[in-house]
C-alpha positions as CSV (number, residue, x, y, z in Angstrom):
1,X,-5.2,16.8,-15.4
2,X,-1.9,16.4,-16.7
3,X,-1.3,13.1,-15.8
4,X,-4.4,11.9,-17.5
5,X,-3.7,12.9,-20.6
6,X,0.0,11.4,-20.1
7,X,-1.9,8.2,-19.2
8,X,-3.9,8.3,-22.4
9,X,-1.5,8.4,-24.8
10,X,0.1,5.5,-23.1
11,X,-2.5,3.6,-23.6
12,X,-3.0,5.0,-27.2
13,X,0.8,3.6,-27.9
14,X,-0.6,-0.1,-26.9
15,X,-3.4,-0.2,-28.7
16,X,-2.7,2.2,-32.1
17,X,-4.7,1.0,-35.0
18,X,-7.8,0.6,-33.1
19,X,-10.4,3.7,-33.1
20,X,-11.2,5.8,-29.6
21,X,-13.9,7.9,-28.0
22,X,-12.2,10.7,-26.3
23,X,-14.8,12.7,-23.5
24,X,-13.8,16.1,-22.1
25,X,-15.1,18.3,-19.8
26,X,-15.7,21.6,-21.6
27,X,-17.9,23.7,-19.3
28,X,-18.2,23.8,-15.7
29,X,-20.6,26.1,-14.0
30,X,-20.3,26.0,-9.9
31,X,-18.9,23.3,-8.4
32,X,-17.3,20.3,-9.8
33,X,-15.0,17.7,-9.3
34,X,-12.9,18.3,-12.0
35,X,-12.1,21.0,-14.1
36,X,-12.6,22.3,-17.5
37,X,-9.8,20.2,-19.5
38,X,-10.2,16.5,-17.2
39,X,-10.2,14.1,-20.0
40,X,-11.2,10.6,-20.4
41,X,-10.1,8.0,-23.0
42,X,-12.9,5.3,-24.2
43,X,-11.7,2.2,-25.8
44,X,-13.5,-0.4,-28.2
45,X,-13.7,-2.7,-25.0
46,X,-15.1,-0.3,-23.0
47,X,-12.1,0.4,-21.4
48,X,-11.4,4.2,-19.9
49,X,-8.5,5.7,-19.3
50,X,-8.6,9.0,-17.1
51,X,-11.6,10.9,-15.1
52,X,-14.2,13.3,-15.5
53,X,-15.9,13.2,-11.9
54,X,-15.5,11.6,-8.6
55,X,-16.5,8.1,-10.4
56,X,-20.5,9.5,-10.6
57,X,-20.8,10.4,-14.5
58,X,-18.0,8.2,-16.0
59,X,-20.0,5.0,-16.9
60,X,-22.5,6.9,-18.7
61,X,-20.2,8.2,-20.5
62,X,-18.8,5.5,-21.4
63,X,-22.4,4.5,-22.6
64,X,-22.8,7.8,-24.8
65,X,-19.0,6.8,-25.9
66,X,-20.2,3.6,-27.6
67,X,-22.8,5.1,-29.8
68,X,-20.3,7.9,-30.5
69,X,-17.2,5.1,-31.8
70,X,-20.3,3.2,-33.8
71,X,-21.8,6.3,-35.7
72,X,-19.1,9.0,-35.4
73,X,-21.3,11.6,-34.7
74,X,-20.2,14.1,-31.8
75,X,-22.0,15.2,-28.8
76,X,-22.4,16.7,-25.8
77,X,-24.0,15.7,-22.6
78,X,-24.6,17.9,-19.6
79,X,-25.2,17.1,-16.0
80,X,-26.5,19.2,-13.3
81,X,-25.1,18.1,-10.6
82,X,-27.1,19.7,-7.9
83,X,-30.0,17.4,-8.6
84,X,-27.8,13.8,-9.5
85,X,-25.2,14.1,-7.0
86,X,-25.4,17.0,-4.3
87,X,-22.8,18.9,-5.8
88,X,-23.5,23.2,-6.7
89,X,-22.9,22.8,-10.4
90,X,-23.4,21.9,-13.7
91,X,-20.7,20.3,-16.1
92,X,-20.6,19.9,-19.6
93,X,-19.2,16.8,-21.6
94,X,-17.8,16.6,-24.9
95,X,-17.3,13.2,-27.0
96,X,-15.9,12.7,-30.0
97,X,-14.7,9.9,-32.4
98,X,-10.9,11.3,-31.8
99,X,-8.3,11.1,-34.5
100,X,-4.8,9.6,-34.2
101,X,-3.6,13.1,-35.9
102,X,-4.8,14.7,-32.7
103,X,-2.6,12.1,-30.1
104,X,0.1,11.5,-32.3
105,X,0.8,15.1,-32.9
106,X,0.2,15.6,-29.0
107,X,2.9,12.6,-28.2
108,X,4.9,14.3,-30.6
109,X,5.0,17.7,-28.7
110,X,5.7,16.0,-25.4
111,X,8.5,13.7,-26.5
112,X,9.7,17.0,-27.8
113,X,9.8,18.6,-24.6
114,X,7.8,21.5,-26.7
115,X,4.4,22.8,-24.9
116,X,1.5,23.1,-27.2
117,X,-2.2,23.6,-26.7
118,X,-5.2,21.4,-27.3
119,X,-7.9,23.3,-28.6
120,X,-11.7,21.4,-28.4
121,X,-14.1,23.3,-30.5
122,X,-17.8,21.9,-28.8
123,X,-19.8,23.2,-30.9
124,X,-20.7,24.5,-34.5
125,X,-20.0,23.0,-37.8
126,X,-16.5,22.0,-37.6
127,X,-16.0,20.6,-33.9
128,X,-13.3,18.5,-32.2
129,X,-10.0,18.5,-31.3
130,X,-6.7,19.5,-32.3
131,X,-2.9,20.2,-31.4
132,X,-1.8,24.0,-32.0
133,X,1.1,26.3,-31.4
134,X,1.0,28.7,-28.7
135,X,1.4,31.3,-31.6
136,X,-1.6,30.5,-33.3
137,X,-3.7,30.8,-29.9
138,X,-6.9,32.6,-30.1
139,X,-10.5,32.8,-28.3
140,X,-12.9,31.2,-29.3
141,X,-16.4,31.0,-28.6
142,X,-18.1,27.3,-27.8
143,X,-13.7,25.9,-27.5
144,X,-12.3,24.9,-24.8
145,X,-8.2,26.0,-25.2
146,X,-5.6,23.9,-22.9
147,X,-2.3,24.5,-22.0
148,X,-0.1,21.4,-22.2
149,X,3.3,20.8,-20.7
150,X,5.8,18.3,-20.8
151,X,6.0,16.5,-17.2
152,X,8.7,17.7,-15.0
153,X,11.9,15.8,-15.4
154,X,13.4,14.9,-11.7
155,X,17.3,14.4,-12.1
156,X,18.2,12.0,-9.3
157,X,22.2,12.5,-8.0
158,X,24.0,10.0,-6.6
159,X,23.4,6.2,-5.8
160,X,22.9,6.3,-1.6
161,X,19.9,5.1,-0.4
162,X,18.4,8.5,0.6
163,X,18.3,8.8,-3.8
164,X,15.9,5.6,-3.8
165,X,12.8,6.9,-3.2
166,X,13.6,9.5,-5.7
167,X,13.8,7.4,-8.2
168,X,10.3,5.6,-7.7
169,X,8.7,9.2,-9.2
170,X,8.2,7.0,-12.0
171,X,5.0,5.5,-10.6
172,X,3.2,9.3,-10.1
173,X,4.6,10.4,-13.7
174,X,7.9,11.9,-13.2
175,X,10.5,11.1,-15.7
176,X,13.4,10.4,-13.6
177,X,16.9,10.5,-14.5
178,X,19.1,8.7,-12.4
179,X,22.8,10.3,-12.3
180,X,25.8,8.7,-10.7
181,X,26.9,11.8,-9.4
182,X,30.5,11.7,-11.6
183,X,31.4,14.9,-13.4
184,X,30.1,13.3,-16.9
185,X,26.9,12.6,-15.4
186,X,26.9,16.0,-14.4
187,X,27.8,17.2,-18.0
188,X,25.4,14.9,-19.8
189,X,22.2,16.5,-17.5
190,X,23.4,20.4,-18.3
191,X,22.7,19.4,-21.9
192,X,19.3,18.1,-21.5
193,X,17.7,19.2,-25.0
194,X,20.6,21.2,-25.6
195,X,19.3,24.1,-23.6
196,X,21.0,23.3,-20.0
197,X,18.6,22.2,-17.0
């Protein structure tokens, strides 16, 4: 799940200035695909960015999305999965009209290295999403509260060609560091955010 979200704000960075639908699973009841927290970006071209299912539920989504971008109005769309697809479940989806508050001050917190939480209140009078502190974490009822981390950083040693492979983590969403293996390379990568590895 982590990955999409990294993937989303990527795309966010592109395309800033234009307005998004973002889709999240809040509820899942038996069997599903994904879990509570999978995410899925919706652009103004119909574009996605990350998944909800196995590829069954995500163009119809995308449907809902549109109506969502044109009127602003939230919603959430359930599918029971034992009848559509086979699967023992149901899943709940949750679309909004998302701010740029809430994946700028997400891309803020991972650039930072800092963990945060997205909280998605789905229902009530004041629903969507938002970026929080883990000190201000709390239930609540009809909210879907998600942990989220800063990828992994992968410091690569050395220049030999067993390091090369290493240094393709890249391409599955490891920030990679390559180091030459010298004793300032060595210094520089203790004092990583000024905290040591």
């Amino acid at each position: 799940m982590m990955k999409d979200i990294y993937d989303i704000l990527r795309e966010f960075e592109k395309r800033r200035g234009q307005s998004f639908a973002l889709a999240t699973l809040v509820r899942a009841q038996g069997s599903s695909y994904r879990r509570p927290g999978a995410r899925m970006l919706i652009c103004q071209d119909d574009s996605t960015v990350g998944s909800l299912s196995a590829g069954c539920i995500e163009e119809e989504v995308a449907l809902c999305a549109r109506e969502v971008l044109r009127n602003g109005v939230s919603t959430i769309i359930s599918f029971d999965t034992r009848r559509r697809f086979g699967c023992n479940g149901k899943i709940d989806i949750f679309i909004e009209r998302i701010s740029e508050n809430f994946l700028v001050d997400l891309a803020e917190n991972l650039i930072a290295r800092r963990n945060c939480l997205a909280v998605t209140i789905f229902e009530g009078k004041r629903v969507g999403s938002s970026v929080a502190g883990f000190q201000h974490h709390r239930e609540r009822e009809h909210a879907l509260i998600q942990e989220i981390h800063p990828p992994i950083r992968l410091l690569v040693f050395g220049k030999g060609p067993d390091s090369e492979p290493l240094r393709t983590a890249t391409n599955i969403g490891y920030p990679a560091s390559p180091r030459d293996g010298k004793v300032s390379s060595l210094a520089a990568a203790t004092r990583i955010g000024g905290h040591g590895c």
